[in-house]
C-alpha positions as CSV (number, residue, x, y, z in Angstrom):
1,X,85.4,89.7,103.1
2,X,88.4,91.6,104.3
3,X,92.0,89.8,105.6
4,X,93.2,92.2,108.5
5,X,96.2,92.6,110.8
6,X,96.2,94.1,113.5
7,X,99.6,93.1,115.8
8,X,100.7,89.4,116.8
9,X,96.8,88.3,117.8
10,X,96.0,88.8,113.8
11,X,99.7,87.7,112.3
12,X,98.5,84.3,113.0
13,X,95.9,83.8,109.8
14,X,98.1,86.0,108.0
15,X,101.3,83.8,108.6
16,X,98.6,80.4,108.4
17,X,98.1,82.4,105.1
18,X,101.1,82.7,104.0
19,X,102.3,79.5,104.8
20,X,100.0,77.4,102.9
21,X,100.8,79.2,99.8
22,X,104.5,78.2,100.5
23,X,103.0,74.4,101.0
24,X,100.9,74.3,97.6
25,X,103.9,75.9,95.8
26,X,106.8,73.5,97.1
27,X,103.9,70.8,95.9
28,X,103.3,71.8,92.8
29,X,106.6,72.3,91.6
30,X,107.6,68.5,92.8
31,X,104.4,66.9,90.7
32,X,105.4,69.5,87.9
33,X,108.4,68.8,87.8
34,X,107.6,64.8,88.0
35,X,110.3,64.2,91.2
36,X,107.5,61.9,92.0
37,X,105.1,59.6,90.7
38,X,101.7,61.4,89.9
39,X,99.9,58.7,92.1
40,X,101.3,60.0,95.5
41,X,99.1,63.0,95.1
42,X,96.1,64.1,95.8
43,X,93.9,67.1,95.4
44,X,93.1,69.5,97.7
45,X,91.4,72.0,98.2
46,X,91.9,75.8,100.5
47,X,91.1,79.2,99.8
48,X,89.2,78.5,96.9
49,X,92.4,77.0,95.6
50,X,92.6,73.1,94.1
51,X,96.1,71.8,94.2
52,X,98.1,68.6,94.1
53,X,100.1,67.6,97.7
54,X,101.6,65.0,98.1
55,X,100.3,61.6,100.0
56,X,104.0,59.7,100.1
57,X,104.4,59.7,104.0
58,X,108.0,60.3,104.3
59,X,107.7,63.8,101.9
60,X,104.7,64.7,104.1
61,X,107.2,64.3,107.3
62,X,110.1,66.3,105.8
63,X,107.6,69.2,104.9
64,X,105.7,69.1,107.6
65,X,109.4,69.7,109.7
66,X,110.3,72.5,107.3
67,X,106.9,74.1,107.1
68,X,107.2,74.3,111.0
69,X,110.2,76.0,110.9
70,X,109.1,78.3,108.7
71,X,106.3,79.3,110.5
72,X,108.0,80.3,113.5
73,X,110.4,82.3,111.3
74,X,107.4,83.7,109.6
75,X,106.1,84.9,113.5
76,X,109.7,86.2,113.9
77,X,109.4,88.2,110.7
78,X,112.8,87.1,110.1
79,X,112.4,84.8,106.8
80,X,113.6,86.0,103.4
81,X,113.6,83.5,101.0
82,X,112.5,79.8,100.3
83,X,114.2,77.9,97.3
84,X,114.0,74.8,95.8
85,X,117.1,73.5,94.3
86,X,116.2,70.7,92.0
87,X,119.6,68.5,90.9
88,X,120.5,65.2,88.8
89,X,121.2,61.8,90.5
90,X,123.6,61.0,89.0
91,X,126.0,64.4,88.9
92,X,124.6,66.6,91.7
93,X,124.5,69.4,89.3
94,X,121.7,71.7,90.1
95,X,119.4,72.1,86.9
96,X,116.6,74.2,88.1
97,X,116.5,76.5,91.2
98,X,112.8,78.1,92.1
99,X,113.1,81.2,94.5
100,X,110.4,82.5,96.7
101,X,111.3,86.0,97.6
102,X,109.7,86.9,101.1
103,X,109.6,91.1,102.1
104,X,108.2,91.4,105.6
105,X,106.7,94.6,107.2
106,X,108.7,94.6,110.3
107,X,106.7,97.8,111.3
108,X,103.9,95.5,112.8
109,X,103.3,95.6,115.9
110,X,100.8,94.8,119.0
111,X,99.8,99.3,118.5
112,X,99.7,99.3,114.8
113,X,97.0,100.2,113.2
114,X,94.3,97.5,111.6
115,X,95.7,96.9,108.2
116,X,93.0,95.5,105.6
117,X,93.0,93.8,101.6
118,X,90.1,92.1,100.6
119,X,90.8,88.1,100.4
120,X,89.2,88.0,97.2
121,X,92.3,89.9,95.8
122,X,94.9,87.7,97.9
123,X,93.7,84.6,96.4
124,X,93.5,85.8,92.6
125,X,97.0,86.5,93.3
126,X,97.8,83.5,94.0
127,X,96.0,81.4,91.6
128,X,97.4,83.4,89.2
129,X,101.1,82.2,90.7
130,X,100.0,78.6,91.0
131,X,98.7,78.7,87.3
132,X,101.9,79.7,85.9
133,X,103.8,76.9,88.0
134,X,101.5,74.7,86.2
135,X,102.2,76.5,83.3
136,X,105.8,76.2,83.7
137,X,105.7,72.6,81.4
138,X,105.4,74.9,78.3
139,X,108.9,76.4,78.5
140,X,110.6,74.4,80.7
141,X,113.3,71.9,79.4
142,X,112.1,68.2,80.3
143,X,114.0,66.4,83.3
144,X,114.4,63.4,81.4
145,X,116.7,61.6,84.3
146,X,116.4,61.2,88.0
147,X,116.3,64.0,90.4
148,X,116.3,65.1,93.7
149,X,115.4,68.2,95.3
150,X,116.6,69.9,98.6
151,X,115.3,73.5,100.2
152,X,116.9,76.2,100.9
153,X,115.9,78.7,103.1
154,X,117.3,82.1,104.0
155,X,117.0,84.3,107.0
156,X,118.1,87.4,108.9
157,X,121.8,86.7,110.1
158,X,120.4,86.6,114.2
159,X,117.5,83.8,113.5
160,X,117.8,80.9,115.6
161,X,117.5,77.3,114.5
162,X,117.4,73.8,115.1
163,X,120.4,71.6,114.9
164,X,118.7,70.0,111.7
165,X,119.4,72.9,109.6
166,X,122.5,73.3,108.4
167,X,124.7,76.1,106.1
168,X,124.6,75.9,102.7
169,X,125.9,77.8,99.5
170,X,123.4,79.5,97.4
171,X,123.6,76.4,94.6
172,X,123.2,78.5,91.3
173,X,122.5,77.1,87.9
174,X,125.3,77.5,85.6
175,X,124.4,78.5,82.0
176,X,121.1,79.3,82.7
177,X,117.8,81.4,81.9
178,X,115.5,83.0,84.2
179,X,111.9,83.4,84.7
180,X,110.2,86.0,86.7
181,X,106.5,84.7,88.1
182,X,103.4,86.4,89.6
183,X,104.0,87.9,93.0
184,X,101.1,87.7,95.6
185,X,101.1,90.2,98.9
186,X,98.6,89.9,102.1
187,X,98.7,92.8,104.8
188,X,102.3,91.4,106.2
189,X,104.0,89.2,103.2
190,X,105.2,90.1,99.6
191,X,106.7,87.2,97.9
192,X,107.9,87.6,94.6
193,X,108.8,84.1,93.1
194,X,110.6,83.2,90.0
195,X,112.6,79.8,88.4
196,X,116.1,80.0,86.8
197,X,117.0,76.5,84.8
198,X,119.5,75.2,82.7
199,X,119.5,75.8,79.0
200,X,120.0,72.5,77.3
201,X,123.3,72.1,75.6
């Protein structure tokens, strides 16, 4: 089986694509992490993938709102990066930041010509991402106090937004290491992904 793109009729699966590997990374890294309780998810399965999403209805609204929105920007080729800043409760300090670099092919258009990667190879790729976010519990220092997370998305200076959305600084970890993860590319998207945390004192 081939995944093709051919112009904006063909973008769609491509962005659906593209989207959903977003969805199942943002999960993963909240039951990973444990910034809720293992019981709110539940497995699911797409493109040969099995993850954990979450079933805690007020986390399904918020995504569902922010997955929306990043559709559209995905459409508008216009979205460059997706992170999740994980803090403390109790200081705000951020303690682990994951980024999702996104690299668009802007040259695709209605005339281009039929672009083609076999879906087989998209979604080793990406197993081979989710893995090591499930993986990430091996090297990653424990969050043994309460968290919250926010996300943090980055576009092209002209993007338009709703009024929900609002500016934010870039919310680095201080004294911290960094991880470089899998990348995973269909015939529009790369997105190269990595996790920068804070070395224990």
């Amino acid at each position: 089986m081939l995944f093709s793109c051919h112009g904006h009729r063909l973008l769609v699966p491509v962005v659906t694509l593209s989207l959903t590997i977003i969805s199942f990374g943002v999960n993963s890294i909240l039951y990973q992490r444990g910034l809720y309780p293992a019981e709110t998810f539940t497995h699911v399965s797409k493109y040969e993938l099995t993850v954990l999403v979450t079933n805690d209805e007020q986390l399904k609204k918020y995504l569902s709102d922010v997955l929306a929105q990043i559709k559209d920007w995905l459409f508008e080729k216009v979205l460059q990066k997706v992170v999740i800043v994980i803090c403390r409760l109790d200081t705000s300090e951020v303690v682990e930041r994951w980024q999702f670099d996104i690299e668009t092919d802007k040259t695709v258009t209605e005339d281009s010509a039929p672009r083609e990667k076999s879906l087989k190879e998209v979604q080793t790729e990406i197993k081979g991402l989710i893995r090591q976010i499930t993986a990430s519990v091996t090297f990653l220092p424990l969050l043994d106090y309460p968290c919250s997370f926010d996300l943090l998305i980055y576009t092209d200076k002209d993007s338009k937004s709703s009024e929900q959305w609002l500016e934010s600084g870039p919310r680095f970890v201080a004294n911290s290491e960094e991880v470089r993860l899998r990348s995973f590319s269909t015939t529009v998207h790369k997105v190269d992904a990595m996790v920068c945390y804070k070395i224990n004192d």
